[in-house]
gemmi code that builds the backbone of each chain (N, CA, C; Angstrom):
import gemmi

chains = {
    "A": [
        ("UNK", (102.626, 77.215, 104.313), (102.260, 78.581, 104.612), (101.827, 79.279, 103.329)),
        ("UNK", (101.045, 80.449, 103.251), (100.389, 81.027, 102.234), (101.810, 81.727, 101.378)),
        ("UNK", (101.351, 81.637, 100.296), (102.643, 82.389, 99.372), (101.851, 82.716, 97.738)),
        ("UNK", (102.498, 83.724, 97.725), (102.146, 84.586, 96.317), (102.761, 84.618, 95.037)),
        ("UNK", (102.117, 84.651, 94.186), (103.337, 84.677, 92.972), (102.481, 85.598, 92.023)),
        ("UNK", (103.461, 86.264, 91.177), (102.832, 87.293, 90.315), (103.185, 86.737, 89.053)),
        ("UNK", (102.243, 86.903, 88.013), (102.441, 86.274, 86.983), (102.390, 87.296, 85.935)),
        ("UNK", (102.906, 87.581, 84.796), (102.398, 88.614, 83.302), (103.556, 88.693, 82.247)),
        ("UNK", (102.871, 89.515, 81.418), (104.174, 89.873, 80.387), (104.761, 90.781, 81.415)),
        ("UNK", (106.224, 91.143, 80.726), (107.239, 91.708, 81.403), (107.842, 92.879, 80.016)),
        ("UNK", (107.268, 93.060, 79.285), (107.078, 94.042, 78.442), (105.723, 94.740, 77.870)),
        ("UNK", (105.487, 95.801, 78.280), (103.906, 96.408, 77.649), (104.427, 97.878, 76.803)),
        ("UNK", (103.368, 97.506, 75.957), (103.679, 98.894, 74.493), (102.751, 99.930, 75.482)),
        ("UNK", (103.962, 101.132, 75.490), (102.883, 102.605, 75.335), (101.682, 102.442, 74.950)),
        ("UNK", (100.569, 102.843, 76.149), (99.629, 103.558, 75.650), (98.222, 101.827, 75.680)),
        ("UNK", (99.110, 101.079, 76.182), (98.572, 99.654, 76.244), (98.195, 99.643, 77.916)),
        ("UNK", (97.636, 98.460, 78.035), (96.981, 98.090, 79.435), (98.096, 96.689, 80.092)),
        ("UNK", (98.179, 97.253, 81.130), (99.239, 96.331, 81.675), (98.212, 95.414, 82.692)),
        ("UNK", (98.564, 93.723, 82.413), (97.957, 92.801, 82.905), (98.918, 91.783, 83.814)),
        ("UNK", (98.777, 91.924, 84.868), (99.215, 90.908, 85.761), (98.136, 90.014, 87.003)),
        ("UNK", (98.544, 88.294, 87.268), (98.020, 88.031, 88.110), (98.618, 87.754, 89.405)),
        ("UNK", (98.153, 87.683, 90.091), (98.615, 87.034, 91.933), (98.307, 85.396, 92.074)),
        ("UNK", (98.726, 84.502, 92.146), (98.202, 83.442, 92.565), (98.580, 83.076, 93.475)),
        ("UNK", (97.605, 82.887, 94.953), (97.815, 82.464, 95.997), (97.675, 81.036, 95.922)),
        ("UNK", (98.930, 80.455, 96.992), (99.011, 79.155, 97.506), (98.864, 79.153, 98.832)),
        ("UNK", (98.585, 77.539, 99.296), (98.534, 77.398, 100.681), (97.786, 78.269, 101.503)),
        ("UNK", (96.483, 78.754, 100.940), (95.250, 79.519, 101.862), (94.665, 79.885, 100.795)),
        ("UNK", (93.109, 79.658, 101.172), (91.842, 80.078, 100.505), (92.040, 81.998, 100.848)),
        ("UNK", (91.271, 82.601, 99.160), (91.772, 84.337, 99.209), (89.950, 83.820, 99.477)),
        ("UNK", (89.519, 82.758, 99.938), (87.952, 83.596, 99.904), (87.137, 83.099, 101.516)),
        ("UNK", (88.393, 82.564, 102.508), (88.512, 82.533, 103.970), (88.559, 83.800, 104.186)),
        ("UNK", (88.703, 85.037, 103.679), (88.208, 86.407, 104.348), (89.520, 86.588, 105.460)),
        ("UNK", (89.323, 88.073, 106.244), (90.070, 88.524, 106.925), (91.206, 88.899, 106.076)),
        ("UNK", (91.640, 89.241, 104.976), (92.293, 89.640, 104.311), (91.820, 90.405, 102.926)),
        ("UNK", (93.246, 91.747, 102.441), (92.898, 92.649, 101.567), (93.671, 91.755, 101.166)),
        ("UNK", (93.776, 91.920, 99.241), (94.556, 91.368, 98.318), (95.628, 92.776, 97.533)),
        ("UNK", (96.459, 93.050, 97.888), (96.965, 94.163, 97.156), (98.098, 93.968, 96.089)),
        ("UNK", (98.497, 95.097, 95.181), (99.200, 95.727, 94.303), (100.029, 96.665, 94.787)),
        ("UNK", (101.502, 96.347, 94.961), (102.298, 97.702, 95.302), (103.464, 97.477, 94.098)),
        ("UNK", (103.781, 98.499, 93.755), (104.752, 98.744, 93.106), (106.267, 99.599, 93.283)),
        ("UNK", (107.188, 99.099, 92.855), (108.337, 100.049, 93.156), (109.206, 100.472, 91.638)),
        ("UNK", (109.328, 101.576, 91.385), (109.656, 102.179, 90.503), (111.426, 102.150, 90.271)),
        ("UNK", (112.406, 101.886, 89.477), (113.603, 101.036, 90.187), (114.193, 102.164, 90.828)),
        ("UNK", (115.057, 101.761, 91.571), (115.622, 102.607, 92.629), (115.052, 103.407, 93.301)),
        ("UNK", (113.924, 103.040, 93.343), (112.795, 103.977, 94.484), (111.940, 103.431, 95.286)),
        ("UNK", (111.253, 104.492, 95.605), (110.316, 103.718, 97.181), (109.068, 102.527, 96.274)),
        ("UNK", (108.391, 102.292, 97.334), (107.048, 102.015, 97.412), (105.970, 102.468, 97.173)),
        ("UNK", (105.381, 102.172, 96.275), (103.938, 102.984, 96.111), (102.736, 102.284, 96.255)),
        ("UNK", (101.508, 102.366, 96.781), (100.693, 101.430, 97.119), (99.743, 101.642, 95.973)),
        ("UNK", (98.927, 100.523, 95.129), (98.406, 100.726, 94.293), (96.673, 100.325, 94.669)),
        ("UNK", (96.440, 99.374, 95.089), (95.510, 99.672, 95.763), (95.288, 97.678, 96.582)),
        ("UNK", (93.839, 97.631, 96.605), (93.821, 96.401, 96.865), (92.464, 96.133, 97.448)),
        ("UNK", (92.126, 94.702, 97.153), (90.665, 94.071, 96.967), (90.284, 93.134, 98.158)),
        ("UNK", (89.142, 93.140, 98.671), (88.286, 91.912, 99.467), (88.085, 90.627, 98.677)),
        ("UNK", (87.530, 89.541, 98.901), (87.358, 88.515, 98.019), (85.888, 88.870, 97.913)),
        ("UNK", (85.237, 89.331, 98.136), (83.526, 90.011, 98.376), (83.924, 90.961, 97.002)),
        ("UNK", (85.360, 91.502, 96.561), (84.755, 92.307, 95.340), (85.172, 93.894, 95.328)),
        ("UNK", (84.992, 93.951, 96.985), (85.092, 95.932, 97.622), (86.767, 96.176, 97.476)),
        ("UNK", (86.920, 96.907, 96.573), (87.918, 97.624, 96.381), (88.217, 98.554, 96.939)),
        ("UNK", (89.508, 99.652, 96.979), (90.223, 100.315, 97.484), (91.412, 100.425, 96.365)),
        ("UNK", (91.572, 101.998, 95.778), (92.559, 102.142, 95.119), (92.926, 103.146, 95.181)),
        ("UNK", (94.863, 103.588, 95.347), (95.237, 104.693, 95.322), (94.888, 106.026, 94.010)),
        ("UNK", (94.371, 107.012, 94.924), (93.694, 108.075, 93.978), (94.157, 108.617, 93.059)),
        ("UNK", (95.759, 108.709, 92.743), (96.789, 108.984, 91.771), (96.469, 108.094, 91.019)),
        ("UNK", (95.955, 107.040, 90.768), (95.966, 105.834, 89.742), (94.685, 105.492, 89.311)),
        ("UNK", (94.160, 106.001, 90.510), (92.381, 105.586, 90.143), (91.597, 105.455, 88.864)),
        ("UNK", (91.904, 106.686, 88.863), (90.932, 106.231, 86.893), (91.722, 105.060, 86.130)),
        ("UNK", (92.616, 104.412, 86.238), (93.474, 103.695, 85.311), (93.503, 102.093, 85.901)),
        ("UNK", (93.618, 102.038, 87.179), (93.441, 100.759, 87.948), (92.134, 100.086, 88.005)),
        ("UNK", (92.341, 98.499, 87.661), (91.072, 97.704, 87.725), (91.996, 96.661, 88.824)),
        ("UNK", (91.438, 96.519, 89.933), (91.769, 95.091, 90.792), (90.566, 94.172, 91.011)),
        ("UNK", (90.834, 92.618, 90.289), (89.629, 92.052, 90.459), (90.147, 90.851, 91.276)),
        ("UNK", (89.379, 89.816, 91.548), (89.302, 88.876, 92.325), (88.672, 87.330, 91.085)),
        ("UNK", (89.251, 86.573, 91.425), (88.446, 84.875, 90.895), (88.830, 83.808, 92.012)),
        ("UNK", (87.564, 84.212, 92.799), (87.808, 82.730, 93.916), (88.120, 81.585, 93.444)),
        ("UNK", (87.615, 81.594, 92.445), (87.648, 80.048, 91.560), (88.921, 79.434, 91.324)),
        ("UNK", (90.017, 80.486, 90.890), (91.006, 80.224, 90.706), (92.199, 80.325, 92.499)),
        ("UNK", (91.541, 81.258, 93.218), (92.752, 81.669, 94.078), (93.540, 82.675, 93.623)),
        ("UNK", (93.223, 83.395, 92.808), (93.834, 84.659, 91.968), (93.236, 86.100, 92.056)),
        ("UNK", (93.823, 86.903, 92.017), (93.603, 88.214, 92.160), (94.357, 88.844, 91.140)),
        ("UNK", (93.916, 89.698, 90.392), (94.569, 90.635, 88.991), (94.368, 92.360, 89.001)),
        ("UNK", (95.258, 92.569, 88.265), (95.702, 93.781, 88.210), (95.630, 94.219, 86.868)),
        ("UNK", (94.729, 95.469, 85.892), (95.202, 95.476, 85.162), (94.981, 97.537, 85.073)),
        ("UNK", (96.313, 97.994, 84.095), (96.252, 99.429, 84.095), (96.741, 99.864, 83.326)),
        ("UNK", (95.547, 101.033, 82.847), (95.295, 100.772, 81.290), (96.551, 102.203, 81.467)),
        ("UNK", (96.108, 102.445, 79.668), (97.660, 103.095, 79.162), (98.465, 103.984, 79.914)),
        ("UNK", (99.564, 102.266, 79.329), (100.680, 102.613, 80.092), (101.680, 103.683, 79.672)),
        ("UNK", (102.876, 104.441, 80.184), (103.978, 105.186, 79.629), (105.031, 104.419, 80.709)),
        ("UNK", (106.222, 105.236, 79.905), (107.597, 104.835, 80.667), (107.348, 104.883, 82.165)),
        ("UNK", (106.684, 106.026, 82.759), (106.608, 106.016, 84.141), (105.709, 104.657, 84.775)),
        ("UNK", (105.525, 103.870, 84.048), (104.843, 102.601, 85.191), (105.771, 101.515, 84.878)),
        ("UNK", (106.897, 101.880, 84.334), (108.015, 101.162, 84.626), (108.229, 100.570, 86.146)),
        ("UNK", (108.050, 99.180, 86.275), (108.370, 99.149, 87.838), (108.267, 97.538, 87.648)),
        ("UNK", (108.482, 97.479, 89.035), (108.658, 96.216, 90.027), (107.494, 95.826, 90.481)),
        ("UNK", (106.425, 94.729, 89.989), (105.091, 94.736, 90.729), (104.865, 93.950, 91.612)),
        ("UNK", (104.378, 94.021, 93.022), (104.379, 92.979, 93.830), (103.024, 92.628, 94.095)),
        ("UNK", (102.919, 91.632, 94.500), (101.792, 91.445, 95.030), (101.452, 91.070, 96.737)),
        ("UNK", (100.636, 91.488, 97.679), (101.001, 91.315, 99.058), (99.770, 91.001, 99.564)),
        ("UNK", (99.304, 90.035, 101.115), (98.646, 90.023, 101.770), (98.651, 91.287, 102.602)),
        ("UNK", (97.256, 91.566, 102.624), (97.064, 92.882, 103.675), (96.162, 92.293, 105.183)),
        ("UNK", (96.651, 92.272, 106.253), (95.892, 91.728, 107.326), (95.041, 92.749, 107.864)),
        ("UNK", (94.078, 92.283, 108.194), (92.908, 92.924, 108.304), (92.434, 92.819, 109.933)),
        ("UNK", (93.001, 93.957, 110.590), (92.642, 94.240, 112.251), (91.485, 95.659, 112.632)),
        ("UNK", (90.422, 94.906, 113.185), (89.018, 95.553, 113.128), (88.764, 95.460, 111.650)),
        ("UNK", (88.150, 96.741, 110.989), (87.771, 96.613, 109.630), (88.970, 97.386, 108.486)),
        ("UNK", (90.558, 97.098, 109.360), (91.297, 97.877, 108.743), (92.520, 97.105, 108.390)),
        ("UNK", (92.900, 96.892, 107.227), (94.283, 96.794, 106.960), (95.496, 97.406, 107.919)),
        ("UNK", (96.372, 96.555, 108.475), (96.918, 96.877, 109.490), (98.562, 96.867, 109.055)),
        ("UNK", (98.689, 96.069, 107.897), (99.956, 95.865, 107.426), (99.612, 94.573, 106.160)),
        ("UNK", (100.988, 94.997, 105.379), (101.483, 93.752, 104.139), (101.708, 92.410, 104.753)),
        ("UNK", (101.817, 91.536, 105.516), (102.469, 90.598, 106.086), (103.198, 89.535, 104.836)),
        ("UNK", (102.728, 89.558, 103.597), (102.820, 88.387, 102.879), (102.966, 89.126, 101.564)),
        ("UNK", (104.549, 89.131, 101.328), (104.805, 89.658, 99.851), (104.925, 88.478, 98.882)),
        ("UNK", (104.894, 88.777, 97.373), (105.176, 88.009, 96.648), (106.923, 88.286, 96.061)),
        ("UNK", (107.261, 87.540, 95.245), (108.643, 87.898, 94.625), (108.579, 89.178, 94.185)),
        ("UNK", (107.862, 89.285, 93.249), (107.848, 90.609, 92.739), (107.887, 89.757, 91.227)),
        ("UNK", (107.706, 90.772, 90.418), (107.506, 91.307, 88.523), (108.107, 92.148, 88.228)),
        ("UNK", (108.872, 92.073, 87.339), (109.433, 93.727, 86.275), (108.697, 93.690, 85.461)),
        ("UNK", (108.103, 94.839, 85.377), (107.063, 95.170, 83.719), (108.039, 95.952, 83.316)),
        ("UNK", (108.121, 96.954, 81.675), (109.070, 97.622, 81.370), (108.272, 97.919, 80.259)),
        ("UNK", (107.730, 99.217, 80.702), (107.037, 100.081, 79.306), (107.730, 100.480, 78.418)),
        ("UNK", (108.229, 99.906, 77.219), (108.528, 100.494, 75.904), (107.838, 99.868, 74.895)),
        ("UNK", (108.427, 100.459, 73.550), (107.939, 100.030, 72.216), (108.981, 99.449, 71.823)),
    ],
    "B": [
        ("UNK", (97.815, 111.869, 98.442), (98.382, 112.165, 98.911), (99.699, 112.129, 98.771)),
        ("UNK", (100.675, 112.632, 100.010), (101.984, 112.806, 100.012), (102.533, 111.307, 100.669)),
        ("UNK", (103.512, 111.315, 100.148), (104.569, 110.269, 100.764), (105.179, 110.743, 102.068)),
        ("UNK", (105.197, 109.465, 102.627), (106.089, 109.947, 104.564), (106.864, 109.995, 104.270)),
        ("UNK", (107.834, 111.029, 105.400), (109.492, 111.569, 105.193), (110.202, 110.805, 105.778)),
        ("UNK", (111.314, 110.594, 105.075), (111.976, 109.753, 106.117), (113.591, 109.953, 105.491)),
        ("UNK", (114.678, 109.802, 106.369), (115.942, 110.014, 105.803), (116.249, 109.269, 104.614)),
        ("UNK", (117.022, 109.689, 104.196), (117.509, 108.962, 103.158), (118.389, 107.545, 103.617)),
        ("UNK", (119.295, 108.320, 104.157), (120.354, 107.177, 104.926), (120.795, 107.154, 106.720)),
        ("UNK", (121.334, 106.171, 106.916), (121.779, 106.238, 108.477), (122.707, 105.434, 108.399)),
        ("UNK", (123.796, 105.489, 109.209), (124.443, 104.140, 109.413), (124.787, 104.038, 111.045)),
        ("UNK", (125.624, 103.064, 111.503), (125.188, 102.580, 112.484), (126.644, 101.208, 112.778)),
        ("UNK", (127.324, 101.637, 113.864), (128.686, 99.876, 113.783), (128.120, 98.828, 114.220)),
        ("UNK", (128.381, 97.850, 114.427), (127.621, 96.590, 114.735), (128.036, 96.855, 116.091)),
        ("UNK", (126.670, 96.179, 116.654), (126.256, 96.521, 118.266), (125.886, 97.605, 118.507)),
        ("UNK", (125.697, 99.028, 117.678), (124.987, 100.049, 118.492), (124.103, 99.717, 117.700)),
        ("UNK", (122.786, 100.907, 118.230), (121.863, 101.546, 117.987), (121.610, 102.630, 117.352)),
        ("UNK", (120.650, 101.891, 116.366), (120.200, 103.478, 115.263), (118.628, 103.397, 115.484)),
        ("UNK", (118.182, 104.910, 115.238), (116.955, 105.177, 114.893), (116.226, 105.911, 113.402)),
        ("UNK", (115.579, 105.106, 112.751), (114.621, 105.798, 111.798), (113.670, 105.969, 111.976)),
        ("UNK", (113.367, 107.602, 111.220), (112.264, 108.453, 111.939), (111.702, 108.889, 110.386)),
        ("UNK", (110.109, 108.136, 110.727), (108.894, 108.835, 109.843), (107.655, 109.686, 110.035)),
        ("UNK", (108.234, 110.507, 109.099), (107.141, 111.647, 109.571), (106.035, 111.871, 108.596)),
        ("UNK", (104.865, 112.091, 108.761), (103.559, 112.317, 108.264), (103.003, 113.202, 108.404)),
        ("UNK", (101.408, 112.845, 108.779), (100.571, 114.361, 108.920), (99.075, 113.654, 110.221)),
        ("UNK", (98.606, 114.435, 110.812), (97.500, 113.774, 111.389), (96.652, 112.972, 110.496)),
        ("UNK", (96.616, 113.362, 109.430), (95.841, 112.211, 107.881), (96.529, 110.946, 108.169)),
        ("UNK", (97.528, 110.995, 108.561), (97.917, 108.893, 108.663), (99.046, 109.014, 109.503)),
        ("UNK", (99.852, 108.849, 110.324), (100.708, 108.465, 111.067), (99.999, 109.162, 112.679)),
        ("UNK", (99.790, 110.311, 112.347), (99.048, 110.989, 113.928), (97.670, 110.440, 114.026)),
        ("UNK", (97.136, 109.965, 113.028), (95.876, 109.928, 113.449), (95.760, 108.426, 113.400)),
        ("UNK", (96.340, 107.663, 113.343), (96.107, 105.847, 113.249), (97.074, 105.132, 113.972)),
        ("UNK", (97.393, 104.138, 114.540), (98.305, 103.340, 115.021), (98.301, 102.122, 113.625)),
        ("UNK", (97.888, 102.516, 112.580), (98.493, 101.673, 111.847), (99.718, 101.746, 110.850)),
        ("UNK", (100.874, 102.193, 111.721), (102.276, 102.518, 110.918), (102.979, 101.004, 110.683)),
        ("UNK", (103.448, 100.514, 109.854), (104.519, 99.123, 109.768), (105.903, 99.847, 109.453)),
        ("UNK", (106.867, 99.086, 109.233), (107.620, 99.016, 108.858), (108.069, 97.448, 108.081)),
        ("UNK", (109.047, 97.456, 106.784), (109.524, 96.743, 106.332), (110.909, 96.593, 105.891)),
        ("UNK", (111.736, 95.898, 105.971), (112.723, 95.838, 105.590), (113.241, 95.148, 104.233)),
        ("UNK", (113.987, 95.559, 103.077), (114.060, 95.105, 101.715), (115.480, 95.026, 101.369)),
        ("UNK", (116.173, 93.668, 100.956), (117.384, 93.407, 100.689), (117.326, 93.514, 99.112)),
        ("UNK", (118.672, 94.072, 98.685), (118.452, 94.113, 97.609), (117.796, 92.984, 96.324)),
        ("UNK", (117.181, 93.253, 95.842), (117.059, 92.566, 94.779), (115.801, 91.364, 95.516)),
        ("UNK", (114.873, 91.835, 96.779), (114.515, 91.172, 97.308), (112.693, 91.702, 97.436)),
        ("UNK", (111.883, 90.876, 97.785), (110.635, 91.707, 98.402), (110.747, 92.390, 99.852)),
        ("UNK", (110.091, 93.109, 99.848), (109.730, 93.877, 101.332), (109.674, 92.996, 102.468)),
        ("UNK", (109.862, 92.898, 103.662), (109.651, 91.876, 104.684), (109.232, 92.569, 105.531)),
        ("UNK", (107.448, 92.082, 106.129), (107.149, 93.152, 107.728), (107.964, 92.981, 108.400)),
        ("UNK", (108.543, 94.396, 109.309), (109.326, 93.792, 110.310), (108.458, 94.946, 111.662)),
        ("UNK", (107.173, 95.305, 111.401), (106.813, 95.760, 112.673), (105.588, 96.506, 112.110)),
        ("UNK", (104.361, 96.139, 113.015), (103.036, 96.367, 112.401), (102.321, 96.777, 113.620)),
        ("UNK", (101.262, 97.723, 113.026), (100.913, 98.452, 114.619), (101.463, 99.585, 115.344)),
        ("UNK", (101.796, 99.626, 114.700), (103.097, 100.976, 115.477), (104.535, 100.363, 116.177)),
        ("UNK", (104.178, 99.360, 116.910), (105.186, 99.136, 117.881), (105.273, 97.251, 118.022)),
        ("UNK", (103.920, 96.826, 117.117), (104.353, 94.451, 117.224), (105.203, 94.286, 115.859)),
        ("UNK", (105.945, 93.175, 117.016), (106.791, 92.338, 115.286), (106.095, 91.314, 115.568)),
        ("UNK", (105.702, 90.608, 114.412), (105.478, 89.838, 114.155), (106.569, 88.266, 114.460)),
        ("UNK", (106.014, 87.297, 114.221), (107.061, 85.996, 114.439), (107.711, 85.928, 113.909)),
        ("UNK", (108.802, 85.597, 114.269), (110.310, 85.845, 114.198), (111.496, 86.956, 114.108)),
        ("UNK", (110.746, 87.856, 113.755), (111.584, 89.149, 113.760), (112.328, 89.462, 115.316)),
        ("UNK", (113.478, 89.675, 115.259), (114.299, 89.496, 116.373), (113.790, 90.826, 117.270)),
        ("UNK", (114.146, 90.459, 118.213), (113.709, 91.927, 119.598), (114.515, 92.815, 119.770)),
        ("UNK", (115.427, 92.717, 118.315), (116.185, 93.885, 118.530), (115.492, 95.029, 117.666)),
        ("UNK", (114.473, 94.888, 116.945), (113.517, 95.573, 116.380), (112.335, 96.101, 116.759)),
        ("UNK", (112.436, 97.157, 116.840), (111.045, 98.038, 118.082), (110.512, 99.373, 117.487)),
        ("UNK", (109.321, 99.706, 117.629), (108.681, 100.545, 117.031), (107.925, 101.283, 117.825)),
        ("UNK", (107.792, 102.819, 117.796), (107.459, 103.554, 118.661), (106.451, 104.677, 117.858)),
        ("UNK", (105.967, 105.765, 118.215), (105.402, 106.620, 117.502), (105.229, 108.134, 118.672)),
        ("UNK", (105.174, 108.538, 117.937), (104.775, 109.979, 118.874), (104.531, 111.193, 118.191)),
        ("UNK", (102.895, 111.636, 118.091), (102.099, 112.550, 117.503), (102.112, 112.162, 115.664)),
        ("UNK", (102.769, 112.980, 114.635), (103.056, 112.682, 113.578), (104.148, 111.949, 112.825)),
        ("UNK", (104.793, 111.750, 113.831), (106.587, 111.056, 113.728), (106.244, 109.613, 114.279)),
        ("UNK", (106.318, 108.517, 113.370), (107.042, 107.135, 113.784), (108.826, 106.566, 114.007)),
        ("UNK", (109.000, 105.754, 114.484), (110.335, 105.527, 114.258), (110.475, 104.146, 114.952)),
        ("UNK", (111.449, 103.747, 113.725), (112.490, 102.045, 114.193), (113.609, 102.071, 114.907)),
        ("UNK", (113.695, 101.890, 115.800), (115.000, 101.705, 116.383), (115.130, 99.989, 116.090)),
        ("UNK", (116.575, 100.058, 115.708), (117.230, 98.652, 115.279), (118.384, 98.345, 116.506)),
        ("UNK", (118.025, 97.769, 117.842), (119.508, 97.944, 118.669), (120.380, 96.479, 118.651)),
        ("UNK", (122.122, 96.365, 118.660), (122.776, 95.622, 118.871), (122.705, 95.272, 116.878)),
        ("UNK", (123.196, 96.461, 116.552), (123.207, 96.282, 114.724), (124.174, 94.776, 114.847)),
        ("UNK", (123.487, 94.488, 113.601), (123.725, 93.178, 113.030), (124.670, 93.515, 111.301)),
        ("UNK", (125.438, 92.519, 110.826), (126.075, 92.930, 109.558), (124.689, 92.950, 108.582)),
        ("UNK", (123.369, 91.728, 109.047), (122.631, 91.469, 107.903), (121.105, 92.445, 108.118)),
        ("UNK", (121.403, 93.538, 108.919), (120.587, 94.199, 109.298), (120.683, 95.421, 108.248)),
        ("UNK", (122.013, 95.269, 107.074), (122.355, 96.369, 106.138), (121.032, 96.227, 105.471)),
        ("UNK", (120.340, 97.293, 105.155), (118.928, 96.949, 103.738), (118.380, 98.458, 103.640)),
        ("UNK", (117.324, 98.514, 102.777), (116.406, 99.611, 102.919), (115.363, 99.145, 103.840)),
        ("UNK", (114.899, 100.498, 104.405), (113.653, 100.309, 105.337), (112.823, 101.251, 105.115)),
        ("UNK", (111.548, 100.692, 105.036), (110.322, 101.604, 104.609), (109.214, 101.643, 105.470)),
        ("UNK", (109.107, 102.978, 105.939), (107.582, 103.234, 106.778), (106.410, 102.851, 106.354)),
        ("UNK", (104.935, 102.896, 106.423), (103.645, 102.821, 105.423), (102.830, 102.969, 107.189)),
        ("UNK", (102.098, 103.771, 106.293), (100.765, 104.076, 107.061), (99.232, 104.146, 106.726)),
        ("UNK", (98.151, 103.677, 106.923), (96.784, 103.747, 106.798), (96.492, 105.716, 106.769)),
        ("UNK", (95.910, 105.693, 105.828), (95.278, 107.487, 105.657), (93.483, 107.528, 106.080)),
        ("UNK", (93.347, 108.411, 106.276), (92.048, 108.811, 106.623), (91.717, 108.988, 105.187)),
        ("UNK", (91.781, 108.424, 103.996), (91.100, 108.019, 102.673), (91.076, 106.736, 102.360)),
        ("UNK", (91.188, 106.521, 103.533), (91.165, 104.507, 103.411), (92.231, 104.526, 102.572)),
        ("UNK", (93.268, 104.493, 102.547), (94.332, 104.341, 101.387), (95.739, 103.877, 102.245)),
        ("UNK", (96.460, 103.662, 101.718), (97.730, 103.515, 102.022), (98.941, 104.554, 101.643)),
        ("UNK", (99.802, 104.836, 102.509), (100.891, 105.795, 101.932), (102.393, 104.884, 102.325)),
        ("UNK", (103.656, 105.093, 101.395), (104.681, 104.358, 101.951), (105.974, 105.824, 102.298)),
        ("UNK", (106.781, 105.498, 102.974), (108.055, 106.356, 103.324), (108.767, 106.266, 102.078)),
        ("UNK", (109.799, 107.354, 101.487), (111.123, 107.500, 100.882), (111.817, 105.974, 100.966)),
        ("UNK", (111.648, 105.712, 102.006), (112.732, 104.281, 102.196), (113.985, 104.723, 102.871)),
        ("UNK", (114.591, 104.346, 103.859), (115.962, 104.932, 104.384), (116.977, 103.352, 104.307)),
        ("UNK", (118.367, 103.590, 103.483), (119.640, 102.903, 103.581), (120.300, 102.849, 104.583)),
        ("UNK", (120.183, 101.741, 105.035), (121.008, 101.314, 106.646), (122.980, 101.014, 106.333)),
        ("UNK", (123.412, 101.358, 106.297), (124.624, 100.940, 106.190), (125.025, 100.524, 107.472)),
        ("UNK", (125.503, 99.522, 107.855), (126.196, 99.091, 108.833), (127.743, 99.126, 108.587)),
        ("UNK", (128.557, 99.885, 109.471), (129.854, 99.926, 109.043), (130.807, 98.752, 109.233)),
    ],
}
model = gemmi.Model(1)
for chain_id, residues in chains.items():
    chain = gemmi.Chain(chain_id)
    for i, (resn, *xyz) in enumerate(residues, 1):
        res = gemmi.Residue()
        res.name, res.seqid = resn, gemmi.SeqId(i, " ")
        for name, pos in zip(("N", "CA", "C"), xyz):
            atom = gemmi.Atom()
            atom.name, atom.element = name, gemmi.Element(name[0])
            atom.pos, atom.b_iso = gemmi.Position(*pos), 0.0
            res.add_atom(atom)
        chain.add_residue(res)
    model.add_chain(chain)
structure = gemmi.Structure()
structure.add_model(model)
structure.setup_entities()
């Protein structure tokens, strides 16, 4: 069955760009019918959706983050990345990575989380 | 946008029935049937446990059901279980193509 894993440093300096990847197993990300997303949880708090990609490229990113979020795609690899530029203490979090299923032309739900990542913005 | 409301906590003895209730705005919960819910054990990822407003997906037990009405979604969990203790989080599709998630509500099972 398809499964995710998030890969990166787990420490980023203030004011730096935080880089993580997704690598999907057990399903092609470029068989379509699926978004590739970024959610994050801040510790002891909710969910925040960060945004998330087609394998075609067409993005979608939450507007609080927008100027700062890049989500790209490499069919080549089966990978999808995340990177967001300077960071502060507040992007302290938990990063996941998730399948988004795609009913009509709409994301309908996460079905397929990854473990998750701790990043931890300090110096 | 804003985040959906949702309690903080509920609890619930094993074998009854609880309900969590998320509330929004016609921007995404009134205006889409695309509300989920997930359930998250500690120290764990999110797990769908109901997509669409009201389908679980395979395997999620039928004691898990999802309803909606106008701007308010809600889970009812019936015949509580001990391993049914977790956080649970709403998320809904917005009329900005975007995604929004709930507060998260703590199930305590007594």
């Amino acid at each position: 069955q398809v499964q995710l894993q998030e890969s990166g440093p787990g420490l980023v300096k203030p004011s730096q760009t935080l880089s993580l990847t997704c690598t999907v197993s057990g399903g092609s990300i470029s068989s379509g019918g699926y978004y590739w997303s970024w959610i994050r949880q801040h510790p002891g708090k909710g969910l925040e959706w960060i945004g998330y990609i087609y394998y075609s490229g067409s993005t979608y990113y939450n507007p609080s983050l927008k100027s700062r979020v890049t989500i790209s795609v490499d069919t080549s690899k089966n990978q999808f990345s995340l990177k967001l530029s300077s960071v502060t203490a507040a992007d302290t979090a938990v990063y996941y990575c998730a399948r988004g299923s795609v009913s009509d032309i709409v994301v309908d739900a996460f079905d397929i989380w990854g473990q998750g990542t701790m990043v931890t913005v300090s110096s | 946008q804003s985040a959906l409301t949702q309690p903080a906590s509920v609890s619930g003895s094993p074998g009854q029935s609880i309900t969590i209730s998320c509330t929004g705005t016609s921007s995404d919960v009134g205006g889409y049937n695309y509300v989920s819910w997930y359930q998250q054990h500690p120290g764990k990822a999110p797990k769908l446990m109901i997509y669409e407003v009201s389908n679980r997906p395979s395997g999620v037990p039928d004691r898990f059901s999802g309803s909606k009405s106008g701007n308010t979604a809600s889970l009812t969990i019936s015949g509580l279980q001990a391993e049914d203790e977790a956080d649970y989080y709403c998320s809904s599709y917005t009329s900005s193509s975007t995604w929004v998630f709930g507060g998260g509500t703590k199930l305590t099972v007594l």
